[in-house]
N, C-alpha and C positions, 0 to 999 in steps of 0.2 A: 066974271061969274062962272064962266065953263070952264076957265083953267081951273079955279077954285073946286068947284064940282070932279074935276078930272081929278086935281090932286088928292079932294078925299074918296075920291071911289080908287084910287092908288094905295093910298093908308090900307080902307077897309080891307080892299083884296092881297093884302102884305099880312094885316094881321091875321085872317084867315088861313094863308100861308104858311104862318108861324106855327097857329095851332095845328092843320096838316102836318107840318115837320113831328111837331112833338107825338104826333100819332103814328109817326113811323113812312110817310111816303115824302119823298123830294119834291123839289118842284115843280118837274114832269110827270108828278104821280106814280114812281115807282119806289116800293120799300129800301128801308136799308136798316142793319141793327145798331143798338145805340155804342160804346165806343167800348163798355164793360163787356156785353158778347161777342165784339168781335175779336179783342184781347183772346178770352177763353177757347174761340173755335180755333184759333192761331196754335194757341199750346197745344190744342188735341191734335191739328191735322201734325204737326211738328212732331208728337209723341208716337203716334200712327208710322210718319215715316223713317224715322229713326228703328221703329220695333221690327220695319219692314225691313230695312236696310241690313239690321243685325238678323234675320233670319236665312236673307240671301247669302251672308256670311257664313253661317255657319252651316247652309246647304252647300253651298262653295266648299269648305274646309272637307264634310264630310266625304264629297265626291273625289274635291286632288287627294285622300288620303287614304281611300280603299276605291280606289280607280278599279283596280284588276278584280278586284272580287267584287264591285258591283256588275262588273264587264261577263263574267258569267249567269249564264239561265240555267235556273235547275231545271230540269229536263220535263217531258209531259207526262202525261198519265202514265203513257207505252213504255216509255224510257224508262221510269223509274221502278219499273214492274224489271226488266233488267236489270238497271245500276243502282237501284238503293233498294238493298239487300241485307237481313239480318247475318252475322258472322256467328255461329253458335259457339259456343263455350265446348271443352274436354272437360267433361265429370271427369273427374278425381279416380284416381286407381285406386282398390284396394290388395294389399301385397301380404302373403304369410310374415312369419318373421326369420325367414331366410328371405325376402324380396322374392318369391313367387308368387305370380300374378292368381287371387281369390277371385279378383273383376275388374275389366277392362273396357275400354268403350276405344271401336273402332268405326273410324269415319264410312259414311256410306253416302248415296247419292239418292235422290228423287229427280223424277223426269218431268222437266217440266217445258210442257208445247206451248207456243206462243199464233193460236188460232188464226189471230185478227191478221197476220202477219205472214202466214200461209194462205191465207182466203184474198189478201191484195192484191194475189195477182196468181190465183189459183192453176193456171194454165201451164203457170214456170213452177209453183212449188210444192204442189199438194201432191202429185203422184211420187215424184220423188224421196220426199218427204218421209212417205207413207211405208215404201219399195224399204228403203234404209231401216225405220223402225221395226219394221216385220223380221228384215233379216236378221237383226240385230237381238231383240230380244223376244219374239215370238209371237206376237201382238195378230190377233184376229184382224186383216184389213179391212173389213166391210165396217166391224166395230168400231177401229180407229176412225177409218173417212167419217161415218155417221157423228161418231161425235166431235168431230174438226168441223165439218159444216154447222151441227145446231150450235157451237159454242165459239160461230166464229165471230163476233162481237168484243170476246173474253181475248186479254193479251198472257193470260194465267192459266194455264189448264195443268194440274198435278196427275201424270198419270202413270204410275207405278202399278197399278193392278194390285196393290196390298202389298206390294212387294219393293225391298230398299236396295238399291244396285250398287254391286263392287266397283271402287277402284278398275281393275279389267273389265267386265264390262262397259263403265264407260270410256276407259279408252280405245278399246272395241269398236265402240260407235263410232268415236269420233275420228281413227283413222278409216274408218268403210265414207264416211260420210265427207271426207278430205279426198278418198280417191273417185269420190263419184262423181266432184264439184267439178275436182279436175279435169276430171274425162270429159263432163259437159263444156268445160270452157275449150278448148281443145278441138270440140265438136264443130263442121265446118257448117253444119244445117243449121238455121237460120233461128230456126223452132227449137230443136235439141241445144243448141249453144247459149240458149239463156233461162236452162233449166236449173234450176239450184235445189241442194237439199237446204232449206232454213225454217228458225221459227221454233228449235229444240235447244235446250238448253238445262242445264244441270245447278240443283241446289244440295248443300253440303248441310250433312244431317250425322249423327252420333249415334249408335246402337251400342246399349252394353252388352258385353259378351261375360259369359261365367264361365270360363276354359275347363273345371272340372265339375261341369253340371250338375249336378243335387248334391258335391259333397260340401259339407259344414252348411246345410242351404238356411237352416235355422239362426245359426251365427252369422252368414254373410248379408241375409237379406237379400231383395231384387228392387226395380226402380220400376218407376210407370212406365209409358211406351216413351217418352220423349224425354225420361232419363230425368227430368228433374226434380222427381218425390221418391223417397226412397218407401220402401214398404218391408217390415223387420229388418229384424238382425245392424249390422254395422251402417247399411245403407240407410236405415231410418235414425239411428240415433246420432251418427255423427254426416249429417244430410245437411247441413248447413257447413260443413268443409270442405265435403267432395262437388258440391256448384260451385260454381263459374259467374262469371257475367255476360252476358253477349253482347256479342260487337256490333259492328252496321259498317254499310259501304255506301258512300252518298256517289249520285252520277251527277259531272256536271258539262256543261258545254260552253267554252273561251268566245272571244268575241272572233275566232276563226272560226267556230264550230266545231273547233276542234274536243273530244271528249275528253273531260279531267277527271279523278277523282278523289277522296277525301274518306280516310279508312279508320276507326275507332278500332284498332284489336281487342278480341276475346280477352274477358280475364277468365283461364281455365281453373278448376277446383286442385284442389291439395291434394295428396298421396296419405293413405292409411294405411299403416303399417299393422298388423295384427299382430300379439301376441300366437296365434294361432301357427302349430305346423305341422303342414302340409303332409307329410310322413306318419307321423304320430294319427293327423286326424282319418287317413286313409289307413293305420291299422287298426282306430277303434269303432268306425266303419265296417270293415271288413266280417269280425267278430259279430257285430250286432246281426249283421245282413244275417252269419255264420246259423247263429242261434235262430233268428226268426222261419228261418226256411228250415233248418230240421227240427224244433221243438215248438215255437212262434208264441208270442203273449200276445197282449193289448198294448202293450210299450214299453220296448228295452231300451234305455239308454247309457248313456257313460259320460263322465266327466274325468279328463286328463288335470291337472294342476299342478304350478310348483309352488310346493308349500310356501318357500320362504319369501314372496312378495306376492302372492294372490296373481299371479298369470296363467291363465287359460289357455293351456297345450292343444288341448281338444274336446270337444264337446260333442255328442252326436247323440240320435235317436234314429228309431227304425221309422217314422216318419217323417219321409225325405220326399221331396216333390226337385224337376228339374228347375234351375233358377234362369234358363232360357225360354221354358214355358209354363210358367208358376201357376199358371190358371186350368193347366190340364186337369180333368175330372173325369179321365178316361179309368179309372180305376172303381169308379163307381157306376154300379149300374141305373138306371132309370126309377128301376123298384126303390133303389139305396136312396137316388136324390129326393125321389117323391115319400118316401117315408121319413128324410131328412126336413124336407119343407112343410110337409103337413104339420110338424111338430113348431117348427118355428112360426110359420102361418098362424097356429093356433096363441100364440105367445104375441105374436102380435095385432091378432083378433083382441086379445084381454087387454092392452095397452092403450090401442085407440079406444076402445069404446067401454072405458071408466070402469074394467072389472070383470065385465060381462065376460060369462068362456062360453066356446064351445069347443066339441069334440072334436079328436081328429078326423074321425070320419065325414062331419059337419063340414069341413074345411072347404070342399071344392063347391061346398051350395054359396059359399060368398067368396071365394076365389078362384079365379083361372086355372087351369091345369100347367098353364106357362108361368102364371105366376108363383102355384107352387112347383113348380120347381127350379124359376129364379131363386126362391128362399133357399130350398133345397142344395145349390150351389153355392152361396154365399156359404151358407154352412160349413159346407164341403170343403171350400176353401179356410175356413178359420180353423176346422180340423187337423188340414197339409200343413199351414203357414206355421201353428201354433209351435211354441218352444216347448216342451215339457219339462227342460234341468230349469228352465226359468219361469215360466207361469205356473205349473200342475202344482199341487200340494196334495201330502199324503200323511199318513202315521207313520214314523221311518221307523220301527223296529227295533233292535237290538245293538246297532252302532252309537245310538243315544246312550246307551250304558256307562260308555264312556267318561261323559258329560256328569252323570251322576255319580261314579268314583270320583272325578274331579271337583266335583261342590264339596263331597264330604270329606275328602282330604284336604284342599285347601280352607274348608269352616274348621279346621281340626278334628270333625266329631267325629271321624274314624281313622284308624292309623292302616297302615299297608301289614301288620298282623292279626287282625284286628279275624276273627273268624264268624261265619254265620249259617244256623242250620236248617236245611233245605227239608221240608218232611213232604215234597210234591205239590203242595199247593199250603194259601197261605189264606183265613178268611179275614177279611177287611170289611166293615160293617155288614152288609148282608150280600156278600159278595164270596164265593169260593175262586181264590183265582189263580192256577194253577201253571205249573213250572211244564215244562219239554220230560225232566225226571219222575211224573206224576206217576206212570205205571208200575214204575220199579220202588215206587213209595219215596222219591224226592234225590239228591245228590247226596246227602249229609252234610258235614261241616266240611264247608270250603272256605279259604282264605280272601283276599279281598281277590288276589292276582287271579287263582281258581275259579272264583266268583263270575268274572270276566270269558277265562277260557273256557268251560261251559256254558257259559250264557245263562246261570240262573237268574229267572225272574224275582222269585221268594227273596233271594239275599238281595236285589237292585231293592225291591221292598219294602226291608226291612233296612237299609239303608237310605229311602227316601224317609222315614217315618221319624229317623234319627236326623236328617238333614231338617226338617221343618219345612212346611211351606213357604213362609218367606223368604230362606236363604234358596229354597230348589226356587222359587219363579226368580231368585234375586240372579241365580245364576244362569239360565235360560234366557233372561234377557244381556247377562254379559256376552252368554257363544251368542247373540244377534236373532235367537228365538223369538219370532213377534215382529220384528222390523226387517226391513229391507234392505239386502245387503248394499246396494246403490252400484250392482255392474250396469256396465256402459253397455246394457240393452236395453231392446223397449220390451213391456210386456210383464215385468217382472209382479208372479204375485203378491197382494196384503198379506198377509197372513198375523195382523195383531189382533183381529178376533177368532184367532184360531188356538189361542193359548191362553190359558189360566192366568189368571191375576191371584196375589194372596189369598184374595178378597173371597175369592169366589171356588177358591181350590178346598176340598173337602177331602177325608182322606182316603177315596177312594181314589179320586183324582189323581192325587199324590202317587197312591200304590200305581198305579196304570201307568204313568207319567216315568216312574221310575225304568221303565225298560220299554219306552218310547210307542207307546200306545196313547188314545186320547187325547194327541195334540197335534197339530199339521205345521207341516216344515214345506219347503221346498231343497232342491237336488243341491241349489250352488249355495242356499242357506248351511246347510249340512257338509258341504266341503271347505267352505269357509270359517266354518267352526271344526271342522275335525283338525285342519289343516293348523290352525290356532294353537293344538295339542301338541303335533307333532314339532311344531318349530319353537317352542319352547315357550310359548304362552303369546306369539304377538297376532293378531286378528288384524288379519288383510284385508281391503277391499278387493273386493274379486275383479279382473278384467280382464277385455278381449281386445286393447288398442295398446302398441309402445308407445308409438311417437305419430305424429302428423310432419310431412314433407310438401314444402313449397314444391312450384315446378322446377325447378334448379336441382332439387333433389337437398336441400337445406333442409336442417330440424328447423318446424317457426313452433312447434308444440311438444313437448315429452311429459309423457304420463307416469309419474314416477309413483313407485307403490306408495300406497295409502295405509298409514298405521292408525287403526280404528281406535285398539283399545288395546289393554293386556288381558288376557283371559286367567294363565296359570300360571305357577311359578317352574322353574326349571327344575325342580327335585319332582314336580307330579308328573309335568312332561314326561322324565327319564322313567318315570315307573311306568305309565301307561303306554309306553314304546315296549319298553319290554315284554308286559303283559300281554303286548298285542301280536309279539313275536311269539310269546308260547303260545295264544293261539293258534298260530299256525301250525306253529311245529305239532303242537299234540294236541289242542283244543278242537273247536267245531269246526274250524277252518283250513284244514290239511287239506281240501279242493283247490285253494288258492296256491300252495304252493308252486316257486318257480325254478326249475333246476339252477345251482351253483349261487343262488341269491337267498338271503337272508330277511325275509320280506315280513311284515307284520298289517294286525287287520284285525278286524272285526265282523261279525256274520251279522244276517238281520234275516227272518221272516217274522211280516208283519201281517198281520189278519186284516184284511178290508171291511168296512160293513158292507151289510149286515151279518156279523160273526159267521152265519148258520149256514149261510151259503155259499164258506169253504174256498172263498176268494183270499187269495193272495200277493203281498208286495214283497218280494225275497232281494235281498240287498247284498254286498259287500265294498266295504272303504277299508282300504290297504296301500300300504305305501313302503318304500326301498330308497334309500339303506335305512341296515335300523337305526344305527349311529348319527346318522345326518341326513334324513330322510332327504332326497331331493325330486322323488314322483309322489303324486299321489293320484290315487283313480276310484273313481266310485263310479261303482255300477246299478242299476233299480231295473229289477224287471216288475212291471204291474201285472200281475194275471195272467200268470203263464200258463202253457200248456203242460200238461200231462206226457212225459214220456212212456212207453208203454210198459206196465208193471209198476207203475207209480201210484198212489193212490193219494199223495200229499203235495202240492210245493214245498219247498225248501232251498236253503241261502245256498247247499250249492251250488245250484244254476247260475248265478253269477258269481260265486267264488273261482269256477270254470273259466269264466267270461275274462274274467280280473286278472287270473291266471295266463291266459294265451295273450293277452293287451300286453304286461308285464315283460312275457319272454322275448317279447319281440323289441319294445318301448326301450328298457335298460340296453340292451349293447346299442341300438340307437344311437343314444344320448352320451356312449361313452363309460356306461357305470360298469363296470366289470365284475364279472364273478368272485366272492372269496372264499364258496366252498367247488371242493372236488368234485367234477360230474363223473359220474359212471362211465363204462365203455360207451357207451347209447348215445351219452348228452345228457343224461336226465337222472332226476332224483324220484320217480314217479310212484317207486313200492310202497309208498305213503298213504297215496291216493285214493280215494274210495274206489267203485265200479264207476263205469260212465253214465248210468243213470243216476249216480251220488248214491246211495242206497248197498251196504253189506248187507246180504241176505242172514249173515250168522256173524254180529260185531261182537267186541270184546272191548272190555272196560276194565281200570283197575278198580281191585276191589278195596270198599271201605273198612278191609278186616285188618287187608295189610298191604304193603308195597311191594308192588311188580305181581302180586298173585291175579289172575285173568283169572271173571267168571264169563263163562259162556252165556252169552243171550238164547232164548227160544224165539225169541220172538224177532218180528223184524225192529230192526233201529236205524233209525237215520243219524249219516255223521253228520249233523246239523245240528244247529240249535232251534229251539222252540217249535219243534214238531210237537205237535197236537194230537193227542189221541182223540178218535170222533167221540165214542163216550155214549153214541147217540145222538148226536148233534149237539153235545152240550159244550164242545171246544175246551177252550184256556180257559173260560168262564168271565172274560174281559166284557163287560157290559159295551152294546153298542152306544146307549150314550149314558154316560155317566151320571145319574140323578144327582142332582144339586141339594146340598143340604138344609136342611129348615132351618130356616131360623131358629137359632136357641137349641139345636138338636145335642142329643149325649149319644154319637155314634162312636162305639168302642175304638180306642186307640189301636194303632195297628203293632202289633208283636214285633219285634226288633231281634227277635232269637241272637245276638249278637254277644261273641265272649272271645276273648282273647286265648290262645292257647294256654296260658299258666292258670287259669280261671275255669271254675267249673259251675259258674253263673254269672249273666249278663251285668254289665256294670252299669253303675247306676246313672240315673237319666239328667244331670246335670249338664246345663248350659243347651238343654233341647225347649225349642219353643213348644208351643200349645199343642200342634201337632206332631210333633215325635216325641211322643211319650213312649216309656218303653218298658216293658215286661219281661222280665229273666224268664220267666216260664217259656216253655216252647208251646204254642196254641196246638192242643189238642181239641179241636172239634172234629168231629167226623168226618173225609169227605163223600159229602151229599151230592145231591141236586146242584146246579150251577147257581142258584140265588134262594138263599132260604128265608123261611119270612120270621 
């Protein structure tokens, strides 16, 4: 019975057993998993090692295969303040177009002290150190040490004193600083033998230079102080050729410790080549300085050009700043800046605060006295920097005439015999607006070439009145009137709300408009369309760049002239050459005249507003040969001075100008004389007096050919002198009232007949505004505006 008992308490404790296995413990009571998880942990550790295995691989691979360059350490903090280092870039040269250098950029050096590394062991290298920089470049020592100790932490110390050191200079240093190491080591004292100069070290930096400092300073532009913004002229517009890229110098240390290194070179900028030279722009320089120091305006300038591609010889104005120190404002006084910044201040008092003005006197109760005259500076500087051939606009005067021969000849509406009569002034809706021949009761009948060589306003007129509105604005916007001519400068004025639309041109407009009044141009607007004329009708893009050069000195760029449009045809070309050569010869412009040369032009004095107060813009554009024009120069003076005995501006003043530019420019360039000069050199008994002004001129008379009547009065050989009248002027309204709608403002007289004709012919094929009247306008002349 007990084995029986034993055997089922064996059973029960087996089956017990059984059910423990199925719950996971043996038969010692310790876990195990069933046969499905232990499968899966199998796969994973298997997956695990193999993932393990191929990482050690291809950390393996990585290391036998850049062995040597992982075997270098880039260097610490200190090291890399030494060996990795920016490589600066060469800006770009700009070169006249002979290749003489306009701006260059020469290497220069910053000093730079390495504190941390003098102070290591102060004893061996701080006096030394110190003894070398002093002698070297001048250096206060108490100053130096002072700032070596508070900065001896810094492995960087920049210290130039504001100042960038030559090539000599630094190798100045560096051989004083080589014979003093040497002498220390050499030295048998124990103290002195392990003195060293160290811890100074040179960084490599780019200065541009302008070798002929403020000349072309408008045209060439300057750069910021690190050379990489260009600020006007060539250096602003073409400022993404003349940078570079800069390089780096990385430091590194071998598994000898030995030092390596690893050098990205500079990519340096391109070479510009200008249109500009050099000769040319230093003689119409010289003339301008000439004029402002004995008679002086508000602003003489000159544009040099060759007609036949639109390049830019020379360009200059009497404001010229050095382009080595572009920010001097030593020519203004204190009073100047502070009355320059109160005015700006006050402009930007109304800006910020939604409107609101106040006075300039107000100015310093809510600004600083520093701050205005920071404003006052800024100013100052936009005044220097400014271009005037290219941003300024004005009413150009009497070279526009031009412009309006050439609409009405190529519209057909007038022929080159075509004759028109001058009775001194001319009235246009309620407007008296009067010729340069007003006193002597008008020109008479001149021809169209006539028209020109006296400068009558009345016949430009009565030739605008005949052209119409629409063909004069259609052909204003052909010479590029309104639009920008697109020279490769910055700055260049709008000037498309500065000119009449059909729409809006009334015919007073018109009248004014005909002999370049009531509408604003700018310098290179106006030389690019005269220039247009002379070369037989092609309208250039103006520029101041040939070509761009790699460093190799390769073309990677050429700017090859730009044909805008055709303005004229070659038959108006040849007449208005010629026209402009009698000009000279007998017309208003015998001032311009240039011994042995055959030169042609046009005059201009242009009335500034407000009419009354007798300000003037006196112009002349002339160019040589007449045949095949290949100069051309235009001159603006704004608001001249009064020589003494003068009582008017007048176009001689830069006929003058134009004149001396001329005599000098042509044998330059090679053009040679085809007429005979006197014993002298000179063709000059033409001439007027030097103040332009015959006290007692002489004119032919309208009775008959070759008979001279004697003036009593003074006369300028000019055109569009003005008699004061009273202050009543030309009678050219300072702004042109706009017409009403629906108005019936009288057509303007066209006094216009052909020589075989002994009344105006009739007004076929003329738009709405040039309608035309045979009669000759007999009104009175009045008052300047009657009602």
């Amino acid at each position: 019975m007990k084995t029986s008992r034993n055997t089922n308490g064996n059973g029960r404790s087996q089956g017990k057993g059984n059910r423990n296995g199925r719950d996971g413990h043996n038969q010692k009571g310790k876990y195990f998993y069933p046969k499905y998880l232990q499968e899966k942990l199998a796969i994973t550790v298997l997956v695990i090692t193999l993932a393990l295995f191929a990482l050690i691989m291809v950390l393996y691979r990585i290391i036998r295969d850049n062995n040597e360059q992982y075997k270098k350490i880039v260097l610490t903090q200190r090291q890399q303040e030494y060996e990795s280092r920016v490589i600066p870039y060469r800006r770009g040269d700009i070169v006249d177009r002979n290749g003489t250098y306009l701006a260059t950029s020469e290497k220069v050096y910053n000093l730079i002290i390495d504190p941390r590394q003098i102070m290591s062991a102060p004893e061996r290298y701080l006096e030394p150190t110190i003894e070398t920089l002093v002698a070297s470049f001048g250096f206060d020592a108490g100053e130096l040490r002072a700032m070596i100790e508070e900065k001896k932490d810094s492995a960087y110390l920049r210290y130039s004193k504001g100042r960038q050191l030559t090539y000599d200079q630094r190798t100045a240093f560096e051989q004083l600083a080589k014979e003093k190491n040497d002498a220390y080591i050499k030295n048998k004292d124990e103290v002195e033998g392990r003195k060293r100069v160290k811890g100074v070290w040179f960084e490599d930096e780019y200065k541009r230079i302008y070798p002929y400092n403020s000349m072309a300073c408008s045209v060439i532009g300057f750069t910021s102080s690190d050379g990489s913004v260009g600020t006007g002229g060539i250096e602003q517009y073409y400022n993404s050729s003349l940078i570079g890229v800069n390089g780096r110098e990385y430091g590194y240390l071998d598994e000898n410790s030995n030092l390596e290194g690893v050098v990205k070179s500079a990519t340096n900028g391109k070479t510009v080549v200008s249109t500009i030279d050099v000769n040319i722009q230093n003689i119409v320089q010289k003339y301008i300085n000439e004029w402002q120091t004995t008679v002086g305006s508000k602003v003489t300038a000159a544009i040099v050009m060759n007609p036949n591609n639109g390049e830019i010889l020379a360009m200059g104005t009497s404001s010229v700043f050095d382009l080595n120190n572009p920010r001097d404002v030593s020519g203004y006084t204190q009073e100047d800046l502070m009355a320059l910044g109160k005015k700006e201040a006050a402009h930007v008092y109304r800006r910020e605060n939604d409107g609101e003005t106040i006075t300039e006197d107000q100015v310093l109760d809510h600004y600083s006295r520093e701050e205005v005259l920071s404003y006052g500076q800024q100013v100052a500087w936009n005044q220097i920097w400014r271009n005037f051939c290219v941003s300024d606009t004005y009413e150009p005067g009497s070279p526009s005439k031009i412009f309006t021969v050439a609409a009405g000849l190529e519209e057909g509406v007038i022929k080159t015999t075509d004759s028109f009569e001058c009775t001194g002034y001319l009235h246009v809706g309620d407007w008296d607006i009067k010729c340069t021949a007003y006193r002597r009761g008008g020109h008479g009948w001149l021809d169209v070439q006539e028209s020109l060589m006296q400068s009558c306003n009345v016949a430009m007129m009565r030739m605008g009145a005949m052209i119409g509105r629409e063909r004069f604005t259609k052909y204003q916007s052909i010479f590029g009137f309104g639009d920008k001519t697109g020279i490769d400068l910055p700055g260049e004025a709008d000037t498309s709300g500065l000119v009449h639309t059909a729409d809006d041109m009334g015919p007073t407009d018109l009248a004014t408009n005909a002999f370049g009044q009531n509408y604003n141009c700018t310098m290179v607007q106006m030389a690019a369309a005269f220039c247009s004329v002379l070369n037989g009708g092609s309208y250039y893009e103006p520029h101041v760049v040939k070509q761009i050069l790699n460093e190799q000195g390769s073309v990677v760029e050429k700017k090859e002239p730009v044909l805008v449009r055709e303005t004229v045809s070659r038959s108006t070309s040849d007449f208005l050459k010629e026209a402009m050569f009698q000009t000279v010869e007998v017309g208003t412009g015998k001032a311009a005249q240039v011994a042995g040369y055959d030169v042609g032009g046009k005059t201009g004095t242009a009335e500034k507003q407000p009419r009354s107060a007798k300000n003037y813009l006196v112009s002349f554009a002339g160019f040589a040969p007449i045949e095949d024009p290949q100069v051309f120069v235009y001159v603006v003076i704004d608001t001249p001075n009064y020589p003494p005995g003068e009582e008017q501006a007048h176009s001689s003043y830069a006929s003058t100008v134009f004149s001396k530019i001329m005599t000098e420019t042509l044998p330059y360039l090679n053009i040679f004389p085809t007429n005979d000069l006197d014993e002298d050199g000179s063709i000059q008994e033409n001439l007027p007096s030097s103040e332009g002004i015959n006290e007692v001129s002489t004119e032919e008379s309208g009775e008959g050919q070759g008979e001279l009547v004697e003036e009593t009065e003074k006369q300028y050989e000019t055109d569009e002198y003005v008699p004061d009248d009273g202050g009543a002027g030309s009678g050219v309204p300072d702004a042109v009232p706009k017409d009403p709608s629906g108005s019936e403002e009288p057509p303007m007289d066209t006094g216009r007949t052909q020589p075989v004709r002994t009344s105006a012919p009739s007004s076929q094929g003329q738009d709405d505004q040039g309608g035309q009247d045979a009669a000759r306008d007999s009104t009175a002349a009045g008052t300047e505006k009657t009602q």
